[in-house]
C-alpha positions as CSV (number, residue, x, y, z in Angstrom):
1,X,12.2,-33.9,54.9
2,X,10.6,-33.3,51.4
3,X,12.1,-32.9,47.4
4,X,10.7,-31.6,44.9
5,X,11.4,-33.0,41.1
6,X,10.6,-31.5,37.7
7,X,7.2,-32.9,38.1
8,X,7.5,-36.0,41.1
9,X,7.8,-35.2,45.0
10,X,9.2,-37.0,47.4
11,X,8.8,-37.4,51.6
12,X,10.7,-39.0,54.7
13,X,7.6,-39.6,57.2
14,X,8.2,-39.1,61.1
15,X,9.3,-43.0,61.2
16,X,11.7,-42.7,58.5
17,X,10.2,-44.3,55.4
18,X,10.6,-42.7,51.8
19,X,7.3,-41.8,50.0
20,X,7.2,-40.6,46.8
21,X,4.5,-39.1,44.0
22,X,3.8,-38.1,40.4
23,X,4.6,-38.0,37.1
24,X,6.9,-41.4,36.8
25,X,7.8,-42.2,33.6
26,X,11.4,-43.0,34.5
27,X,11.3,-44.3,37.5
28,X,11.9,-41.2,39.4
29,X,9.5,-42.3,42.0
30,X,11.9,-45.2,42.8
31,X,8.6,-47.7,43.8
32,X,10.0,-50.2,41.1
33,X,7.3,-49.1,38.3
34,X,6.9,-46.2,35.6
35,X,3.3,-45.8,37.1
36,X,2.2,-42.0,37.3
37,X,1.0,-42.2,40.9
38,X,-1.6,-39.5,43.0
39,X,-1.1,-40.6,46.2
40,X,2.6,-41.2,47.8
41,X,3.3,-44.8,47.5
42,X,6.5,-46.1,49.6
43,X,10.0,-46.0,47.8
44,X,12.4,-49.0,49.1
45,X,16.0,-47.9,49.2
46,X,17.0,-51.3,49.2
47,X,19.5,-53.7,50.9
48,X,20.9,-50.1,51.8
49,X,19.1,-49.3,54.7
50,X,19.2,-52.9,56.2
51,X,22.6,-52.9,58.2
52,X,22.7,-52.4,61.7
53,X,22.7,-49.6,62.8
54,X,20.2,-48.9,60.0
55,X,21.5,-45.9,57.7
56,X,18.5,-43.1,57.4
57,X,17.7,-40.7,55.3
58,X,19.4,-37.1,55.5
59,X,19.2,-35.9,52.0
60,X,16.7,-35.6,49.2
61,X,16.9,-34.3,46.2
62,X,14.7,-34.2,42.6
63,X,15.7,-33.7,39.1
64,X,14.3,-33.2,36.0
65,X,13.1,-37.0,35.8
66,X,15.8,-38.6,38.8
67,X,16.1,-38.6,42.4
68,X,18.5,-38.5,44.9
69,X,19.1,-39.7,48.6
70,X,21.9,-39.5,50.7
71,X,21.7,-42.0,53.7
72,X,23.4,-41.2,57.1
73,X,26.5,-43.3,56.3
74,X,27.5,-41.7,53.8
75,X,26.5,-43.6,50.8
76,X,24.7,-41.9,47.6
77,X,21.7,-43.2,46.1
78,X,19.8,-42.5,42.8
79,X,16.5,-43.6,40.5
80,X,14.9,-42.4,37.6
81,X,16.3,-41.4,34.1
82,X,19.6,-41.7,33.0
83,X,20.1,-40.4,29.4
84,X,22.5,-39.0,30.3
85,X,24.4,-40.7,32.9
86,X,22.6,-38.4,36.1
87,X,22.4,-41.0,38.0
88,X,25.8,-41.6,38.7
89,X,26.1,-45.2,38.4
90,X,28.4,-45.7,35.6
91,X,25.5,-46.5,33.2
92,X,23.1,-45.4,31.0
93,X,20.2,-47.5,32.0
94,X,17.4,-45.7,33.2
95,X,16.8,-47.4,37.1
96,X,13.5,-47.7,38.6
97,X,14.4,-48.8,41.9
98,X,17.7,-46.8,44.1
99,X,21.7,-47.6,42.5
100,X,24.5,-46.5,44.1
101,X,26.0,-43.4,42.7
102,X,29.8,-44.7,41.8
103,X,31.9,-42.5,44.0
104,X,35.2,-43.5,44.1
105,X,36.3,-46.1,47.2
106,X,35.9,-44.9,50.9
107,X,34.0,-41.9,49.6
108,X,32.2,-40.4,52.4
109,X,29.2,-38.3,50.8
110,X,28.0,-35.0,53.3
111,X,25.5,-33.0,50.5
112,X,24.2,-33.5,47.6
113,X,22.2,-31.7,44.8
114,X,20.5,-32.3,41.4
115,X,20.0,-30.4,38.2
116,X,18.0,-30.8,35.0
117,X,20.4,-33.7,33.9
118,X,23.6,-33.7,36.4
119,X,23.9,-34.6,39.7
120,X,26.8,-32.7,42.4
121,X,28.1,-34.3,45.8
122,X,30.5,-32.7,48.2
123,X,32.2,-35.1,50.4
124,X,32.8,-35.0,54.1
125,X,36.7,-34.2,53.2
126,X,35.5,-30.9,51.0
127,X,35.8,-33.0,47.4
128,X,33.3,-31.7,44.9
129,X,32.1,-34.3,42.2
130,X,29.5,-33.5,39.7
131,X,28.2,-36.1,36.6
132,X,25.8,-35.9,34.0
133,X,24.9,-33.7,31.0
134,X,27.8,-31.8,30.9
135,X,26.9,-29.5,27.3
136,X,27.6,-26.3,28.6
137,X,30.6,-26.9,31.0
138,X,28.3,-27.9,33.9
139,X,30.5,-30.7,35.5
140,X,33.0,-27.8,35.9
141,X,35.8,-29.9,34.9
142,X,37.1,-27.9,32.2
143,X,35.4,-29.9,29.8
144,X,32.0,-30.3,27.9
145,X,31.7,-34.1,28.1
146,X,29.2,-35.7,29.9
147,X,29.9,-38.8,32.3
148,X,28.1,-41.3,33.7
149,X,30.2,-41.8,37.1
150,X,31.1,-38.5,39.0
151,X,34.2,-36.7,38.3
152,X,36.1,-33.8,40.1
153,X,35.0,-30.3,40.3
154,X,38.2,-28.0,39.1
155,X,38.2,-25.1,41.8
156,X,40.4,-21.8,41.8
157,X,43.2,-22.5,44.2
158,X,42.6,-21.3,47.7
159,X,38.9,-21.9,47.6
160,X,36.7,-24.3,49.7
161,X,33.7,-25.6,49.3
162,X,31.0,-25.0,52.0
163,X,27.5,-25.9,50.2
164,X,26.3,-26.9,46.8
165,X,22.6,-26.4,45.2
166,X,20.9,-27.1,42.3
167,X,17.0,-27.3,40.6
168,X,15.0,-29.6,38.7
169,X,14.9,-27.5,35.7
170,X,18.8,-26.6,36.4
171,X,21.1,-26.4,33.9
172,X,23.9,-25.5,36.2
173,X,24.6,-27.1,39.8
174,X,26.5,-24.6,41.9
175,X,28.5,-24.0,44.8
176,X,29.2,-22.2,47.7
177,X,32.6,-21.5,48.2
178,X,35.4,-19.9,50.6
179,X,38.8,-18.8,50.8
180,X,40.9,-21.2,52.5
């Protein structure tokens, strides 16, 4: 599994440890440091991926200058810069190691994506929830404030979601959608 960031990478290896590269000034590598680095250097996820049975990896995805990793049971994870609340975590504090992304309570997170400044998760009950930079309307919640914890989509009724996306130079997430 690979990601590609604005200008950092990132790589699960066959045994299931992160690796990441690249510019770093935020943190987006998630190794703990703002060091650019040319080589992949391992990323720790943290007490996350210590429970038994240990979570893995199913998800990756880069920003502008975050990450994101969605682990096996469900649970969001995100690094890097946070201007502008992308990571999720109820903060603005940029975060060079993996926070929890502050979905609400028994949240069970199925995809994720990552724009310029925003972050988008579509939970395993078909909820959409998107934070971050939110200037143009990209939270789709019928607002143009930002927020630092993610907040629900607002969907024409009848309509399902069925995939998201996004890009590290995004300014709007989307989604995939059907008729229910």
């Amino acid at each position: 599994m690979i990601a590609a960031g604005c200008l950092h990478s990132l790589a699960v290896s066959t045994h299931g440890q992160l690796y990441g590269w690249g510019f770093n000034a935020f943190g987006q590598i998630g190794d703990g440091t703002t060091t650019e680095r040319d080589t992949p250097v391992k990323v720790s996820l943290g007490s996350w991926v210590n429970g038994s049975p240990k979570p893995r990896l199913v998800a990756l995805f880069g920003g502008l200058g975050h990450s994101l990793a969605l682990l096996s049971d469900g649970v969001l994870l995100a690094w890097g810069n946070n201007l502008y609340g992308q990571l999720g975590d109820g903060t603005g504090n940029n975060s060079y190691v993996a926070v929890q992304v502050a979905e609400p309570g028994g949240t069970k997170v199925a995809a994720i994506a990552a724009g310029g400044y925003n972050g988008l998760a579509l939970s395993s009950t078909h909820q959409l929830r998107a934070w971050g930079n939110n200037a143009d309307g990209t939270l789709g919640n019928g607002t143009t404030t930002g927020s630092n914890a993610p907040v629900a989509v607002t969907l024409a009724p009848g309509l399902r979601v069925t995939g998201i996306g996004g890009g590290p130079f995004a300014s709007t997430l989307f989604a995939i959608v059907r008729k229910t």
